[in-house]
N, CA, C and O atoms as a MOPAC input file, in Angstrom:
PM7 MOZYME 1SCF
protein

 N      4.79400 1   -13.15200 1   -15.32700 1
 C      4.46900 1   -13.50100 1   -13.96900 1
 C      3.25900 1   -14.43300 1   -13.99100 1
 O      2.41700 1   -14.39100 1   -14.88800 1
 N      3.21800 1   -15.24300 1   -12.99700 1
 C      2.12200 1   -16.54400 1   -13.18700 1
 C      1.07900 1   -16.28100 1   -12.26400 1
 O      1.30500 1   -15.75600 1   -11.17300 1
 N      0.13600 1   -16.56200 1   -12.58100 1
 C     -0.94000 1   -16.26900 1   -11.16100 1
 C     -0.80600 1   -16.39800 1    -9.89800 1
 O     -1.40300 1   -15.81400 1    -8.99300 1
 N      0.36000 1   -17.53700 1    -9.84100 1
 C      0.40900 1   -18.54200 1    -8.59200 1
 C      1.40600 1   -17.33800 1    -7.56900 1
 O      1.35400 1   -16.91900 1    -6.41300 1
 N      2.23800 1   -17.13200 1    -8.72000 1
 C      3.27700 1   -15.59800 1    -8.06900 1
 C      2.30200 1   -14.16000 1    -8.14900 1
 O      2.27300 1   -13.75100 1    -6.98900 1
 N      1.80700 1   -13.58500 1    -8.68500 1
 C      0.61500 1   -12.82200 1    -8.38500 1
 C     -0.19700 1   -12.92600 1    -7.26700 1
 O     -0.68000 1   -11.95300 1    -6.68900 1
 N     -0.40000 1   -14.38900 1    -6.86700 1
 C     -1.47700 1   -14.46800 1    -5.64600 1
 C     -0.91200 1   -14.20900 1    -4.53400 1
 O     -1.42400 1   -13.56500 1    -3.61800 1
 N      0.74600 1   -14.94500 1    -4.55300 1
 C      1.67400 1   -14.70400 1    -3.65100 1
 C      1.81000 1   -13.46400 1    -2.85200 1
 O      1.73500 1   -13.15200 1    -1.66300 1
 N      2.11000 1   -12.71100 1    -4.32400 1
 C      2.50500 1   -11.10100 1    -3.73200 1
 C      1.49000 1   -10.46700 1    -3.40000 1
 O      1.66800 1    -9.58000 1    -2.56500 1
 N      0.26800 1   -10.66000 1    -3.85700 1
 C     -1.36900 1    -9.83400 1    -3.88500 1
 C     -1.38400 1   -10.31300 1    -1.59400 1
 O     -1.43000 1    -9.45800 1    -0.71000 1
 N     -1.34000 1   -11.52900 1    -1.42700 1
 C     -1.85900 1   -11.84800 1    -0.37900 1
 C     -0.56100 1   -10.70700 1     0.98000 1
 O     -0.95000 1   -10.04500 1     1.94200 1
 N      0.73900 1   -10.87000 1     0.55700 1
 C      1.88100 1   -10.00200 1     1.02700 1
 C      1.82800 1    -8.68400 1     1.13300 1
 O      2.26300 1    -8.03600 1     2.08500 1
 N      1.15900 1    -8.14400 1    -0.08600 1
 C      1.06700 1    -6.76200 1     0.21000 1
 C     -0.56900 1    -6.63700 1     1.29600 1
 O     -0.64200 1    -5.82700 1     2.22000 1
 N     -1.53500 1    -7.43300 1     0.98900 1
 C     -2.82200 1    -7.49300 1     1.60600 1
 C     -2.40500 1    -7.24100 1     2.91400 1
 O     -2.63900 1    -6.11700 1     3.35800 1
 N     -1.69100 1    -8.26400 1     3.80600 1
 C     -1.36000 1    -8.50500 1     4.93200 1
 C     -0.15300 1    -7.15100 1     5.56100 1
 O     -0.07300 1    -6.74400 1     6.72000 1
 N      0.56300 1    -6.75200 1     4.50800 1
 C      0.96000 1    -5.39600 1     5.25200 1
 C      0.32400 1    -4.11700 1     5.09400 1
 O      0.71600 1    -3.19000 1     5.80300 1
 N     -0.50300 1    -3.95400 1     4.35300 1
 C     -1.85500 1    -3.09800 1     3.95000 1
 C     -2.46300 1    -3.05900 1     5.48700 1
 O     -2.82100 1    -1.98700 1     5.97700 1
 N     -2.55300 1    -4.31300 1     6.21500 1
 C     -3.22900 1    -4.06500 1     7.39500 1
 C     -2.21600 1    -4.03400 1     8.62900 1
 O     -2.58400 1    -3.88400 1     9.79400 1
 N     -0.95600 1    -4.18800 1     8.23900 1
 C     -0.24400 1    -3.91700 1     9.60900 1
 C     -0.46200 1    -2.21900 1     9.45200 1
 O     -1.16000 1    -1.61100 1    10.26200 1
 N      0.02100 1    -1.73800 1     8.64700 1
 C      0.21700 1    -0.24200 1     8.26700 1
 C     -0.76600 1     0.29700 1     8.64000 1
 O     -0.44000 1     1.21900 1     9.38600 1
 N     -2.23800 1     0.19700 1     8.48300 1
 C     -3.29600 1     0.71000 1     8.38700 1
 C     -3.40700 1     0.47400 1    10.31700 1
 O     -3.50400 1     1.48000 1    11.01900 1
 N     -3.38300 1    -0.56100 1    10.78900 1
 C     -3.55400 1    -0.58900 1    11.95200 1
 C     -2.52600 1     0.27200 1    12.55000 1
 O     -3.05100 1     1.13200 1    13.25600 1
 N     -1.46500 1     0.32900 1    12.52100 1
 C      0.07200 1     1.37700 1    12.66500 1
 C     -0.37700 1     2.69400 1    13.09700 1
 O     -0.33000 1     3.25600 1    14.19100 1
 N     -0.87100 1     3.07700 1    11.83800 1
 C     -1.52500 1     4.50500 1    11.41100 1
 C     -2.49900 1     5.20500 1    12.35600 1
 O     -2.51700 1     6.34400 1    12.82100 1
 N     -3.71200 1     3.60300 1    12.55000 1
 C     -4.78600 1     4.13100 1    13.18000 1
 C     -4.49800 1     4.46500 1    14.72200 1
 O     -4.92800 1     5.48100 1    15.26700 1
 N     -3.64600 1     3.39500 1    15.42300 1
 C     -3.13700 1     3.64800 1    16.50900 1
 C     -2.21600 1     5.18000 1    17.06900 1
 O     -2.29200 1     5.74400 1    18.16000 1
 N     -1.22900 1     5.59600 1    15.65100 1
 C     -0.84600 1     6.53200 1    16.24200 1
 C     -1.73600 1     8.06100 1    15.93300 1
 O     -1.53300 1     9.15800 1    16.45500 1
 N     -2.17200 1     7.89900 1    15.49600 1
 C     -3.56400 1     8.71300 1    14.65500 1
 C     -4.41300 1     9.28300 1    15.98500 1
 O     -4.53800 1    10.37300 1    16.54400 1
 N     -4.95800 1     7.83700 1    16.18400 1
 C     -5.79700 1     8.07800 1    17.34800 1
 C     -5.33500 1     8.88400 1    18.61500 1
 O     -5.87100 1     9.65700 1    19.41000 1
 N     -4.04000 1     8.31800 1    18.42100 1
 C     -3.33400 1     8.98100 1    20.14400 1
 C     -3.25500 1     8.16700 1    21.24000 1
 O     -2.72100 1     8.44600 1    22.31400 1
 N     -3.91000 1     6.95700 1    20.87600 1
 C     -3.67200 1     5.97900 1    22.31500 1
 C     -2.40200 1     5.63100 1    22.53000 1
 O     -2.30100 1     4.88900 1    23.50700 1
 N     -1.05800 1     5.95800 1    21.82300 1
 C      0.46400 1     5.27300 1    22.08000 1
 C      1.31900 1     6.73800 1    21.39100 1
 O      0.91000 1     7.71000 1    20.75600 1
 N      2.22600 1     6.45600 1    21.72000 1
 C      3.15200 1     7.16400 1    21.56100 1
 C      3.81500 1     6.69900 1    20.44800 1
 O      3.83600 1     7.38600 1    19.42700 1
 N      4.43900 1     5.46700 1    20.51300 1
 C      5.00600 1     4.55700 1    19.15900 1
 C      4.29900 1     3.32900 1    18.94200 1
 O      3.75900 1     2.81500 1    19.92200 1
 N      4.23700 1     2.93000 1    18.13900 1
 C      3.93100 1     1.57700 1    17.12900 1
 C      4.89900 1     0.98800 1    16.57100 1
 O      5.53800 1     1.55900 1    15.68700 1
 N      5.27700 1    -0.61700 1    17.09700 1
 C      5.99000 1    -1.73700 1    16.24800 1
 C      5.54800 1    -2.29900 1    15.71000 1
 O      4.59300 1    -2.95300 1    16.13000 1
 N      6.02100 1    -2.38300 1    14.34700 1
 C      6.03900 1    -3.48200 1    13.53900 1
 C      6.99200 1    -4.71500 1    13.08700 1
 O      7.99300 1    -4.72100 1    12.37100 1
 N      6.32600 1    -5.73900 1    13.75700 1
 C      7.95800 1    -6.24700 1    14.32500 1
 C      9.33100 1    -5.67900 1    14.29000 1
 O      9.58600 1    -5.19500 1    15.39300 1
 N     10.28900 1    -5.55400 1    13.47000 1
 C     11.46000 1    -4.90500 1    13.85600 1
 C     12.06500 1    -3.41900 1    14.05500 1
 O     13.13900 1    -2.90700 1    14.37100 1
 N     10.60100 1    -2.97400 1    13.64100 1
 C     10.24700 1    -0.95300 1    12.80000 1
 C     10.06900 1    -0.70700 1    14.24500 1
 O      9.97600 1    -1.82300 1    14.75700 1
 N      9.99100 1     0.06800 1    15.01900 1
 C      9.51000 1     1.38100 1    15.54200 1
 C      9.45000 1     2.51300 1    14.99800 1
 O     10.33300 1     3.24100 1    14.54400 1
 N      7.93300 1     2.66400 1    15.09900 1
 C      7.35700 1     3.93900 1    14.47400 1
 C      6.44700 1     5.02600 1    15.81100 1
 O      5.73200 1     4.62500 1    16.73000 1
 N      6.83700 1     6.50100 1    15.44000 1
 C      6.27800 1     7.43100 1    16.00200 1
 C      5.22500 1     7.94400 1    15.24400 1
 O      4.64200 1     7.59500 1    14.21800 1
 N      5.15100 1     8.76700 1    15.94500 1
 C      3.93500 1    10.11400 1    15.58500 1
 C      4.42900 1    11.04800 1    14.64400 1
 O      3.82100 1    11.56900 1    13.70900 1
 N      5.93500 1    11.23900 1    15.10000 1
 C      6.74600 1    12.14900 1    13.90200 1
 C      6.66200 1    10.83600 1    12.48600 1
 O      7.12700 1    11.38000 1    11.48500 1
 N      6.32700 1     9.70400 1    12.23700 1
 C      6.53900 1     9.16600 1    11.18100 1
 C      4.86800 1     8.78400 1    10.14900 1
 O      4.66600 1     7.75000 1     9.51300 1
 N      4.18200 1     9.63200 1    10.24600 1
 C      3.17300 1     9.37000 1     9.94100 1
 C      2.85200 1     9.37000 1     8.50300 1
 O      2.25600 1     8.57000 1     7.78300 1
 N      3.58900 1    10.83300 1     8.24000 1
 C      3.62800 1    11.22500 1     6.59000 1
 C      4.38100 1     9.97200 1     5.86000 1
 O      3.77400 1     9.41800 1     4.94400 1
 N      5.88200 1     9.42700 1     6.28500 1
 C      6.13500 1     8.14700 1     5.80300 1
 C      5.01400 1     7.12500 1     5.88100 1
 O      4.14200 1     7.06000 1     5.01400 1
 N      5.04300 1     6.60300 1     6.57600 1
 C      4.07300 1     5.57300 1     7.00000 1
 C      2.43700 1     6.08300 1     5.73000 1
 O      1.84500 1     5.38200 1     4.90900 1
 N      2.32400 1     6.85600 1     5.94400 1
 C      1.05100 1     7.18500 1     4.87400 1
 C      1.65400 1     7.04900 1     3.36100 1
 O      0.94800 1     6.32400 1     2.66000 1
 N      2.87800 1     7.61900 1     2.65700 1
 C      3.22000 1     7.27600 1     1.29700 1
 C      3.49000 1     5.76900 1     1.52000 1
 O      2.99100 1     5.10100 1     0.61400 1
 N      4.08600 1     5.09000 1     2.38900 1
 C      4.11700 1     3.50200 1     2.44400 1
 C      2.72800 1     3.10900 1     2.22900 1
 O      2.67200 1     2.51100 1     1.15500 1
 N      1.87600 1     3.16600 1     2.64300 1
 C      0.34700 1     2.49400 1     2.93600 1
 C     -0.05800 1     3.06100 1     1.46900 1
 O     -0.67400 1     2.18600 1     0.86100 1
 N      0.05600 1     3.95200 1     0.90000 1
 C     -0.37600 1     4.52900 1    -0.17200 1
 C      0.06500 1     3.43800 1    -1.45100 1
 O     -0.76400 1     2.97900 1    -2.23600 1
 N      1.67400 1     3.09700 1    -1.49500 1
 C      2.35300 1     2.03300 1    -2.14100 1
 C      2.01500 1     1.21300 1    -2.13100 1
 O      1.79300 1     0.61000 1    -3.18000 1
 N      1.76700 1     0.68200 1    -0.89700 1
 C      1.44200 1    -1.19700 1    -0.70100 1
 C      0.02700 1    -1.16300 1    -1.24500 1
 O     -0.32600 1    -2.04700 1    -2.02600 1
 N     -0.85900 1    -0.13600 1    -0.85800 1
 C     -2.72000 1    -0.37100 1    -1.63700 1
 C     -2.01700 1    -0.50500 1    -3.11500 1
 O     -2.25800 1    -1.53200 1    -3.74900 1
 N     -1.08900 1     0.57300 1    -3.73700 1
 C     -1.21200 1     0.33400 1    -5.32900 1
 C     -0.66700 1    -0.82800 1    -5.48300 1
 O     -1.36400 1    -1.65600 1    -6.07000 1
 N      0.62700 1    -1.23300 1    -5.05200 1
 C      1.09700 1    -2.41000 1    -5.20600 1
 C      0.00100 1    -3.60500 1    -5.08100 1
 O     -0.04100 1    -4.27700 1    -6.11200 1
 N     -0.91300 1    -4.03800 1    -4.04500 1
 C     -1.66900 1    -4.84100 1    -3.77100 1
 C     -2.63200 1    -4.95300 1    -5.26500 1
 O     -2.55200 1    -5.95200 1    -5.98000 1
 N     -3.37100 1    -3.99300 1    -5.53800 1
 C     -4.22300 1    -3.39700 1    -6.27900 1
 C     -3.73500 1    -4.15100 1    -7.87900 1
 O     -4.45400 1    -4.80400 1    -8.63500 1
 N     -2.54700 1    -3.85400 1    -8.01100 1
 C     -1.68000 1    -4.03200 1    -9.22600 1
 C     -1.53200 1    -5.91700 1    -9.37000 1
 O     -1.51800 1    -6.60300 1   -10.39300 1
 N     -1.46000 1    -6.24300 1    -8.24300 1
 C     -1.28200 1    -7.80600 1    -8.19400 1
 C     -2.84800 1    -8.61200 1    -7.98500 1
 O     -3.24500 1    -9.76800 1    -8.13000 1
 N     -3.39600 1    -7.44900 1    -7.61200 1
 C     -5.02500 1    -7.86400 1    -7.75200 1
 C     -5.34900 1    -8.50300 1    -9.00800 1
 O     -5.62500 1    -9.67500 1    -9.26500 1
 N     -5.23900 1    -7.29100 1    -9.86000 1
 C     -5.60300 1    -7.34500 1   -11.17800 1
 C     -4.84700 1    -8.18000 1   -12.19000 1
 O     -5.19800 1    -8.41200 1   -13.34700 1
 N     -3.38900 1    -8.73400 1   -11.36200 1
 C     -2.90200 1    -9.58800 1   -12.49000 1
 C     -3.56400 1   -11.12900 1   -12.21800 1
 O     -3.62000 1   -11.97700 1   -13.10800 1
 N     -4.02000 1   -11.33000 1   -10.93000 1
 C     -4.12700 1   -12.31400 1   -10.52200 1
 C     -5.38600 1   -12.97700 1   -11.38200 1
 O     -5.57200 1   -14.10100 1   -11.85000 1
 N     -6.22700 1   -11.64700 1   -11.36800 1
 C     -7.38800 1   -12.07100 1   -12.02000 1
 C     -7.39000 1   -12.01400 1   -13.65600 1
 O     -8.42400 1   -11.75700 1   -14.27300 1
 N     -6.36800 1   -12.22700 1   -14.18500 1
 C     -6.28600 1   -12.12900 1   -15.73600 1
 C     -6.34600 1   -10.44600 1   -16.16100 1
 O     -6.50200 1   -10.25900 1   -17.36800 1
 N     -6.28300 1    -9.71900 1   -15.65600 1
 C     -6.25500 1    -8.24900 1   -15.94600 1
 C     -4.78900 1    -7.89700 1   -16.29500 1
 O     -4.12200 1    -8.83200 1   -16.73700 1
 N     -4.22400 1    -6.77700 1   -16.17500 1
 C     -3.16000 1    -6.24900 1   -17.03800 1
 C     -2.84800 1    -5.02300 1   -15.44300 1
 O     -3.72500 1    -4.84600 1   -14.59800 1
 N     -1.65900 1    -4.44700 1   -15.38700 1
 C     -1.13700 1    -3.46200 1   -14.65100 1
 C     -1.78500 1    -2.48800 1   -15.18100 1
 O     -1.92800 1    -2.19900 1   -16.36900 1
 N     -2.28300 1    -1.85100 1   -13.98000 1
 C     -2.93300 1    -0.46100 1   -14.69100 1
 C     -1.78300 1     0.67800 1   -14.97600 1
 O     -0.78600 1     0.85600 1   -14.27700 1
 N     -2.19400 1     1.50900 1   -16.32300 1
 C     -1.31500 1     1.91900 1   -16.78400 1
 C     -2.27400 1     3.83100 1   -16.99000 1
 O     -3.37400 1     4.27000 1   -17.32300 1
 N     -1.19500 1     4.24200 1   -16.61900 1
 C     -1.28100 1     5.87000 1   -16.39400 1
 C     -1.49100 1     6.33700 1   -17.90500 1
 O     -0.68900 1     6.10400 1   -18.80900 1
 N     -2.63000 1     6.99300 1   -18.03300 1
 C     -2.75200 1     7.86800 1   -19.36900 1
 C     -2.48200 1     9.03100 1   -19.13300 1
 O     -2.89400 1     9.28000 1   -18.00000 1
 N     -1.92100 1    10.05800 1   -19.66400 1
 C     -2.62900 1    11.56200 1   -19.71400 1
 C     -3.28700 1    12.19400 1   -20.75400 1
 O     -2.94500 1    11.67500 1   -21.81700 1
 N     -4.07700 1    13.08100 1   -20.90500 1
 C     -4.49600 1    13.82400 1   -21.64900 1
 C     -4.08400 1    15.54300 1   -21.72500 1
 O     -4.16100 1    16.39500 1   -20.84000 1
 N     -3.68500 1    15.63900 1   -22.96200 1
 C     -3.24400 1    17.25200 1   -23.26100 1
 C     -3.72400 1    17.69000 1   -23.85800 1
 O     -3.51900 1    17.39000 1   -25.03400 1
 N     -5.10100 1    19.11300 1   -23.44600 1
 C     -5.85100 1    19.90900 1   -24.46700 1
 C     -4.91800 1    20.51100 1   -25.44300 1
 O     -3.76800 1    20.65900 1   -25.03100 1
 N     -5.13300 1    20.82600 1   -26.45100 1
 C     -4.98700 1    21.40000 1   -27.59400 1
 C     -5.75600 1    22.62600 1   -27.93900 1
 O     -6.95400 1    22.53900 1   -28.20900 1
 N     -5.01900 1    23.95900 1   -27.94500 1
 C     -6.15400 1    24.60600 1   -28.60300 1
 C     -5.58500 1    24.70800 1   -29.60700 1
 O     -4.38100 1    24.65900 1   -29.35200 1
 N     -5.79800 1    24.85700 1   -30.91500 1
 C     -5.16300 1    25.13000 1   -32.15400 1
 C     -5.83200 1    26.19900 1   -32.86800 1
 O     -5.41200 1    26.56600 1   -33.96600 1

């Protein structure tokens, strides 16, 4: 992937990072009943979605952050104690 496509997608997920987040805050708050996003209608019953979405698009964003800037996909370690 090239920077130029990295910046692409980094700026795409940025920009729905803040529809979502605004989405959220609105039905959160309680001032509406539903929230559009252009073609979506979203409720109050859809919040828990709407939160694993917003959760995705930050990692996704995050992930294209770091390629953009010469970094690498961050990559999940685990660690397993041992007692022996």
């Amino acid at each position: 992937m090239t920077r130029l496509e990295a910046k692409q997608l980094y700026e795409y997920y940025d920009a729905l990072v803040d529809k979502l987040m605004k989405a959220k805050l609105a039905l959160v708050d309680g001032g509406v009943k539903s929230y559009t996003i252009e073609d979506r209608s979203l409720s109050r019953f859809d919040i828990d979605d709407l939160t694993k979405e917003l959760e995705e698009a930050i990692r996704k964003r995050d992930e294209y952050e770091a390629l953009m800037n010469g970094g690498s996909r961050r990559k999940a370690v685990g660690f397993v104690p041992r007692d022996w």
